[in-house]
C-alpha positions in Angstrom: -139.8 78.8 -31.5 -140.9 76.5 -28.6 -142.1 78.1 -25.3 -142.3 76.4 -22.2 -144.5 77.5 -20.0 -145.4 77.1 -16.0 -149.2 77.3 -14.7 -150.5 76.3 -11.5 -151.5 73.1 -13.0 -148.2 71.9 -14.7 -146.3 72.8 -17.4 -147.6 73.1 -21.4 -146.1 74.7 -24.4 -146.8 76.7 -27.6 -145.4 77.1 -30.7 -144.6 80.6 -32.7 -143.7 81.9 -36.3 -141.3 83.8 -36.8 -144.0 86.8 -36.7 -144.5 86.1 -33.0 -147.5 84.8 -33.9 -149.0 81.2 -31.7 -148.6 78.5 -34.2 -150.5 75.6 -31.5 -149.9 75.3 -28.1 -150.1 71.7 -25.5 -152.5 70.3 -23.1 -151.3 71.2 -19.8 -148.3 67.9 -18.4 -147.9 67.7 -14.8 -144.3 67.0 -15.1 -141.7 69.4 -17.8 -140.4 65.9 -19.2 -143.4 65.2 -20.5 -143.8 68.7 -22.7 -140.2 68.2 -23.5 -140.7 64.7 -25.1 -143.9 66.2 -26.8 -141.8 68.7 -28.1 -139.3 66.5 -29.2 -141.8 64.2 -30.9 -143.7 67.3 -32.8 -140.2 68.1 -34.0 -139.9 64.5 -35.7 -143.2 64.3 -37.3 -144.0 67.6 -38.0 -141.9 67.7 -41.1 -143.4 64.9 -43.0 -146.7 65.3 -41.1 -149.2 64.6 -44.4 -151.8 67.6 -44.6 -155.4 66.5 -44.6 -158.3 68.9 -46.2 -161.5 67.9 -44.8 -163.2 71.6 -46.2 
C-alpha cells in the first residue's frame, strides 16, 4: 500500500507490505502531483524493475 503523507515541507510517500512493514519511502515534492506521478511511475517499473547484486 501507498501512503501519502503531509510535512511542513511538502508532501512525500512510503510504501508498505502487507506486514505493515516500510517497504521505501520519497524525497519530500512540494506539490501532491508530483508524489502522485512518482507513484504512478514506481507502479510501472517496479514490476519488471531488473534486480542488481552488487554484495
Amino acid at each position: 500500500m501507498f501512503e501519502i503523507h503531509k510535512s511542513a515541507q511538502g508532501y512525500w510517500w512510503r510504501l508498505k507490505g502487507r506486514n505493515g512493514e516500510v517497504l521505501c519511502h520519497s524525497e519530500v515534492y512540494t506539490a501532491k502531483q508530483s508524489a502522485l506521478d512518482t507513484i504512478a511511475t514506481v507502479r510501472q517499473i517496479a514490476p519488471t524493475a531488473p534486480i542488481r547484486d552488487l554484495s
